[in-house]
KOLDRENMI-929315 format. One record per residue (C-alpha): x, y, z. Coordinates in steps of 0.02 Angstrom, whole numbers, plus 32768, in hexadecimal, padded with zeros to 4 digits. Layout:
KOLDRENMI-929315
XYZ...
end
This chain:
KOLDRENMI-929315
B097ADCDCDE3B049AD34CD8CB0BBACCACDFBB074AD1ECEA0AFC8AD0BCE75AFE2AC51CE51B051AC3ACEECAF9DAC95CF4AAF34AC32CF01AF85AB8ECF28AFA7ABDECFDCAEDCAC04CFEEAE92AB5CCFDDAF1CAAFCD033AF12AB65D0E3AF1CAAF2D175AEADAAFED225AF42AB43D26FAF44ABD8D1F6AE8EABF2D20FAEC1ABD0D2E2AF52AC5AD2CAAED1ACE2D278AE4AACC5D2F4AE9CAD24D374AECCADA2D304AE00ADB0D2E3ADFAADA8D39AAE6CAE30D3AEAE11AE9DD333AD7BAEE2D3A3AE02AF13D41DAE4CAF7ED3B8ADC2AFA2D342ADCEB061D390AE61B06ED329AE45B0B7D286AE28B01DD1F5AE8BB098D161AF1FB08AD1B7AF38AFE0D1EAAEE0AF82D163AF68AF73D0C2AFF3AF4AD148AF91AEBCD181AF69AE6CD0F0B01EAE84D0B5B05AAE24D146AFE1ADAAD139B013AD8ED07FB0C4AD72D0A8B083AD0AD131B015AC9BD0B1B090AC8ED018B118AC56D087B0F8ABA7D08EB0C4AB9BCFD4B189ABAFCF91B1BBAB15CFEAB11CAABBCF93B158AAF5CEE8B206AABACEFAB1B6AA11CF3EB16AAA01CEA2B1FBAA4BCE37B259A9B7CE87B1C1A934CE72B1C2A967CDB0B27FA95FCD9BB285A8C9CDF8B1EAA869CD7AB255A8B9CCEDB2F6A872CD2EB2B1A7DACD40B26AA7BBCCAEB2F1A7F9CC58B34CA794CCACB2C9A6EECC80B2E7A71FCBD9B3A6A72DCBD7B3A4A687CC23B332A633CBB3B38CA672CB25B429A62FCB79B3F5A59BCB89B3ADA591CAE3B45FA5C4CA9EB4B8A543CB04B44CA4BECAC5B47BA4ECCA22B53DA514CA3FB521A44BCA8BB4E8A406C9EEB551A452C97EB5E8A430C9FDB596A374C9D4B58FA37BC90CB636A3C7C90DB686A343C99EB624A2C6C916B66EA312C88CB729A314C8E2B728A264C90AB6E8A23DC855B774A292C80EB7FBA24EC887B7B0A1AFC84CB7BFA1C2C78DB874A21DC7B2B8ADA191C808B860A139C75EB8BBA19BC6E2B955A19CC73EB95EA0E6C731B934A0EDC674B9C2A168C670BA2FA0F9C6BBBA10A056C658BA13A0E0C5C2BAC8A109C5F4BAFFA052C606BAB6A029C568BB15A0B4C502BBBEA07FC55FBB8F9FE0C52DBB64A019C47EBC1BA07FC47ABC7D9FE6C4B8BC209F8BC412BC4CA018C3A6BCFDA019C3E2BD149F5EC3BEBCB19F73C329BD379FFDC2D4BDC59FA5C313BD8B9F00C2B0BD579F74C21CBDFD9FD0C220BE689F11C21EBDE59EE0C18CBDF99F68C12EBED29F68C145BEA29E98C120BE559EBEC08DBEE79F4AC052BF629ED0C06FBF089E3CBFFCBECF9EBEBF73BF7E9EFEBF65BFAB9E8DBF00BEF09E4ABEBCBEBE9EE2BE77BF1B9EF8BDCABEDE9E3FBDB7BE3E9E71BDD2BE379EFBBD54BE889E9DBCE0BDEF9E26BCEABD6C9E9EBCD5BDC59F08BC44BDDE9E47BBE5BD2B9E2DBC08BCF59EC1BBA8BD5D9EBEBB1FBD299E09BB10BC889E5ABB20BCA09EE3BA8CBCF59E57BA16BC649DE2BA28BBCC9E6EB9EEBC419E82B946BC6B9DE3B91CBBD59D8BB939BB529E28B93FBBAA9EABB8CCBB689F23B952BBDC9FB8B969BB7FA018B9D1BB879F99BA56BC409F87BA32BC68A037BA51BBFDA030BAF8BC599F94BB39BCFC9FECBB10BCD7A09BBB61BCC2A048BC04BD529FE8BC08BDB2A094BBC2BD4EA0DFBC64BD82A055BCE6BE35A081BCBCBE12A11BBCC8BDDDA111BD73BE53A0A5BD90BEF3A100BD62BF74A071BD57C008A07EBD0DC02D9FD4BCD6BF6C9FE4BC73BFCCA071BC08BFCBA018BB7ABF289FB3BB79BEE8A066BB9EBF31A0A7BAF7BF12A005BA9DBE53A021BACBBE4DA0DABA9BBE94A0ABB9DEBE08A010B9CABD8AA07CBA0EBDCCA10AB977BDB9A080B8F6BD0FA04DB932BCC6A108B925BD0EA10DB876BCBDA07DB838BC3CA0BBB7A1BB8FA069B7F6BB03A024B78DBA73A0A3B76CB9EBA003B7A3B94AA08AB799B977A0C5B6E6B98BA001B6B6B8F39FD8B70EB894A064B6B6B8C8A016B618B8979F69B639B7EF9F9BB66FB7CC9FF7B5B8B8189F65B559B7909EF4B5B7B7089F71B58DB7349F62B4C4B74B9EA4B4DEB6999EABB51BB6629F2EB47FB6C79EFDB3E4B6879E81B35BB6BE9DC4B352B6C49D89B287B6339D2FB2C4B5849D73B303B57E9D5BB3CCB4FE9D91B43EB55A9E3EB466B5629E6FB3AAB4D59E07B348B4EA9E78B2AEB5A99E4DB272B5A29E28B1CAB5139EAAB190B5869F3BB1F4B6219F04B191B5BE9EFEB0E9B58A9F97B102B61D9FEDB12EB66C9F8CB09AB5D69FCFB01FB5DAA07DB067B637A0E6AFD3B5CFA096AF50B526A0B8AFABB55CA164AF9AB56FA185AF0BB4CFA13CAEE7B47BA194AF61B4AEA239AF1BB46BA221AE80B3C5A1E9AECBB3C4A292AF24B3EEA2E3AE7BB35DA291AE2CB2DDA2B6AEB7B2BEA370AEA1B26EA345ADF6B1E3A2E2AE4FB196A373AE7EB0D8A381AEAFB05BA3B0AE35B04CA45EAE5BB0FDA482AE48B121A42CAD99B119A4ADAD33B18DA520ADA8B20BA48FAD97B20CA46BACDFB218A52CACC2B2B9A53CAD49B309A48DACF4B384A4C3AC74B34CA412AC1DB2ACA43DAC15B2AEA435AB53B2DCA396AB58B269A306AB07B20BA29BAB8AB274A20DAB3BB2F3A232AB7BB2C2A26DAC2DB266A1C3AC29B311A176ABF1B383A1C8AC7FB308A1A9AD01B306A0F0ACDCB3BAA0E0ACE9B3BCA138ADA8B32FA0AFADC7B38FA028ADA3B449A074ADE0B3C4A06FAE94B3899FC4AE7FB43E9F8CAE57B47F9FCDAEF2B3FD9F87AF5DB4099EE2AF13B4BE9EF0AF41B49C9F1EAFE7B4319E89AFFCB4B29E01AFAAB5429E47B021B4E09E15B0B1B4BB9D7AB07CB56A9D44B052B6139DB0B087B6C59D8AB05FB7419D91B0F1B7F59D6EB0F6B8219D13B1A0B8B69CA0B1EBB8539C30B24DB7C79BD8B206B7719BC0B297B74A9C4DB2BBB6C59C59B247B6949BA6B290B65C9BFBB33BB5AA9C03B382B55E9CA0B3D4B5719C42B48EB6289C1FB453B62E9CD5B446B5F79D17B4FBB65B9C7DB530B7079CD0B4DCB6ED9D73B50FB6CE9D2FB5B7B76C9CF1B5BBB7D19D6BB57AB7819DD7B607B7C49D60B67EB8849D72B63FB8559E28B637B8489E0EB6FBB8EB9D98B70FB9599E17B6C2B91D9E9AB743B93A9E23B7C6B9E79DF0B775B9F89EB6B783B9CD9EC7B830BA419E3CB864BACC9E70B7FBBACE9DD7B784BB1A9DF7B6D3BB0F9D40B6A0BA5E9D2CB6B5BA389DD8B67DBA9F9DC1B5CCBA309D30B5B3B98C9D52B5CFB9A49E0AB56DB9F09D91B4E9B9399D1BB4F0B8EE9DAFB4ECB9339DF4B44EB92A9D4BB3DFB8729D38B420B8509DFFB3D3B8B99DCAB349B8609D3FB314B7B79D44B34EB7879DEBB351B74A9E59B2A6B7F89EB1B26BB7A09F42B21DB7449F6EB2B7B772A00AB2F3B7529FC5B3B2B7CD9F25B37AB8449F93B32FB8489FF9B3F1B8529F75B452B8DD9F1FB3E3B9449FB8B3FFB92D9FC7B4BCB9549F10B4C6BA059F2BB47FBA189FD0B4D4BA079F78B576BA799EE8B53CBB009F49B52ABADF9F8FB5EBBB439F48B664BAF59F08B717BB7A9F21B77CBC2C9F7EB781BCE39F40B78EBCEE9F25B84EBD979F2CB8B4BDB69EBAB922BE019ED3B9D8BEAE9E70B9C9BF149F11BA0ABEB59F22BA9BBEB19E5DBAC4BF689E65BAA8BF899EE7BB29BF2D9E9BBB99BFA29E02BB9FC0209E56BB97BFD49E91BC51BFBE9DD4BC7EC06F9DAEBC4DC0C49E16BCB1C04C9E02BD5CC0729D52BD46C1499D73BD35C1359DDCBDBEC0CA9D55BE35C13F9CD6BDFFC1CD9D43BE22C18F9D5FBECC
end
C-alpha cells in the first residue's frame, strides 16, 4: 500500500498536457451524461483512471532502479580498479626488489662458486702435498730404522756410561749419595725402557751398586750441626785463666768457689751467734730460754770474741785470695794475655767452630779432625779447667771428634766394568762385520 501511494504521488505531479488533453474530453463528456446517476459510475472511474495514472510510473522506477545500480556498478567498479591498480603497482615493485634481489644472488653464487672451486683445487693441491709429504716421511723414517739398527745399543751404551760416570763423580769428589742413587736409578730406568738383552748384565751390575749405595750408614749433619752450634755458645760463655771482656770477674769467681766450704762453716756459726743479739725488749726472754744463762759474762764476753775474730779471719782471707790466686797451668802464656787478646781468641775459635761445619757440609774429615783438634788444645789450654762451662764444652769437643763426617763409600767399578764389557763386544761384532 505504501508502494502505491508513493507510485501516486510521483504519478500526480509529473502528469503531462497530454494527460490533462486525454481527461478533458472525459470532463467534456460528463454533462452529457450527467443524467446518469453519479453513485454508480463514480468508484469505477477513478479506478480506471488510477490504473491509467500509475501505469507509466513502474517503468520510471525501474529507470531509476537501473540508474542506481548502474552509479553503484560503477563505482564499484572505480574502486575495484583503483585498488587494482594500486595492487599492481605494488606486485611491480616487489616483482623489482625481488628481480634485484635474484640477480644479486646469481651474482654472489656465481662468487662462491668460484671460491668453491679454487677451494677444491687448493685441497687437491694440499692432498697431492700430503701424499708426497708421507711418502718422504715413510722412506725417512725406514732411513732412519735402517741407520739406528745398528746405532742404537751404541747409543745407550753412551748415555748409561754417562751416568754412571755421573754417579761415581758425586762420591768421589762430593761424598753425595743421594745424588748417586738418583744418577743410577735413571740409568737402571733407561734399561728398563730399553729392554736389551745384551744390557743384562750392566742392568744387574747397576741394581747391586745401587743396593750398596742405599746401605751406606749416612752422616746425621743436623745432629752434628746442633752440636757445633752449643760448643760455640760455651766458647762464647766459659772463663779464659785470664779476665777478658766477656768474663771480667775470673779470678774473684774461682776464689770464691775455692773458699766456699770454709765460708761456711764460718757463716754458720755467725748465724749461731746472732740470736743472742737480741733487741732490748727481748733480753731477758733470751737469757731465761739460754740453757747458759748462768754463765759468767766472762765468759760470754770470751766466746763472743773468738766468733769475732773466726769472722774477721775469714774475710781477711777472702780479701788476700783475690788479690793473689795460685793456678796450675801448661802454658805460661796464658796468664800473659790481655782482655782484647781474649775477645780476639774466642773470636777465633768461633771461626774454626764455623770451618768444621763447613768441613761437615762438604764431607771433609781432614779438615774437620783438625780444626776439632785446634779447638780442643785452645779449651785445653786457655780456658779455666774448673769451669763447669769449660768442662762442657771440652766434652762435646771430643764427643764430636770421635764423629765421623762422612761414611765408607762404594765405588761403581762393577757397573763400569759391565759396561765395557758392552763396548767390547759391539766393537768384535763391527769388526767382524
Amino acid at each position: 500500500m505504501r508502494g502505491n501511494d508513493y507510485n501516486t504521488a510521483m504519478t500526480e505531479p509529473n502528469s503531462s498536457p497530454q494527460s490533462s488533453a486525454q481527461a478533458d474530453p472525459a470532463k467534456l463528456a460528463t454533462p452529457a451524461s450527467s443524467s446518469t446517476p453519479a453513485s454508480s459510475s463514480t468508484p469505477e472511474y477513478a479506478s480506471r483512471l488510477r490504473r491509467k495514472s500509475s501505469s507509466p510510473s513502474w517503468s520510471v522506477t525501474l529507470m531509476l532502479v537501473f540508474l542506481l545500480l548502474a552509479v553503484v556498478i560503477g563505482a564499484g567498479a572505480w574502486f575495484s580498479q583503483k585498488r587494482f591498480d594500486t595492487a599492481g603497482r605494488e606486485v611491480a615493485n616487489q616483482v623489482q626488489v625481488f628481480t634485484a634481489q635474484l640477480v644479486e644472488t646469481k651474482r654472489e653464487a656465481k662468487l662462491a662458486l668460484g671460491l668453491v672451486e679454487s677451494q677444491a683445487k687448493l685441497i687437491v693441491d694440499l692432498q697431492h702435498s700430503l701424499a708426497e709429504s708421507k711418502s718422504q716421511f715413510e722412506g725417512l723414517e725406514e732411513a732412519w730404522a735402517s741407520f739406528n739398527q745398528g746405532m742404537e745399543d751404541s747409543m745407550l751404551a753412551n748415555d748409561i756410561d754417562r751416568l754412571v760416570t755421573l754417579a761415581s763423580q758425586q762420591l768421589r769428589l762430593a761424598s753425595n749419595v743421594n745424588n748417586a742413587v738418583m744418577a743410577l736409578e735413571t740409568a737402571l730406568s733407561t734399561l728398563v725402557r730399553a729392554d736389551r738383552p745384551r744390557f743384562a748384565a750392566v742392568r744387574r751390575a747397576i741394581s747391586a751398586d745401587l743396593d750398596r749405595l742405599r746401605s751406606v750408614p749416612l752422616v746425621d749433619v743436623s745432629a752434628l750441626s746442633v752440636r757445633l752450634e752449643t760448643l760455640s755458645t760455651l766458647i762464647g760463655r766459659a772463663p779464659l785463666l785470664v779476665p777478658d771482656a766477656a768474663v771480667p770477674k775470673v779470678a774473684a769467681l774461682s776464689a770464691d768457689a775455692a773458699q766456699a766450704p770454709a765460708v761456711q762453716p764460718a757463716a754458720a756459726q755467725v748465724a749461731a751467734a746472732a740470736p743472742a743479739q737480741v733487741t732490748p725488749l727481748g733480753v731477758s726472754q733470751s737469757v731465761s730460754s739460754d740453757p747458759l744463762a748462768g754463765e759468767a759474762w766472762w765468759d760470754i764476753a770470751w766466746r763472743k770474741s773468738v766468733l769475732w775474730s773466726k769472722a774477721v779471719a775469714v774475710f781477711v782471707a777472702k780479701e788476700l785470695a783475690s788479690v793473689v790466686s795460685i793456678q796450675r797451668v801448661s802454658d805460661a802464656s796464658a796468664l800473659l794475655m790481655s782482655p782484647e787478646q781474649g775477645t780476639q781468641l774466642r773470636a777465633n775459635l768461633r771461626t774454626r767452630v764455623l770451618t768444621a761445619q763447613m768441613a761437615l757440609l762438604m764431607h771433609q774429615p781432614s779438615v774437620w779432625r783438625a780444626e776439632i783438634a785446634s779447638i780442643e788444645a785452645s779449651l785445653a789450654t786457655r780456658y779455666d779447667p774448673k769451669a763447669v762451662d769449660t768442662v762442657t764444652a771440652l766434652r762435646l769437643v771430643r764427643e764430636l771428634a770421635s764423629a765421623s763426617v762422612v761414611a765408607a763409600l762404594p765405588d761403581m767399578s762393577d757397573s763400569i766394568a759391565a759396561l765395557e764389557a758392552v763396548r767390547v763386544q759391539e766393537l768384535n761384532k763391527k769388526s767382524e762385520n
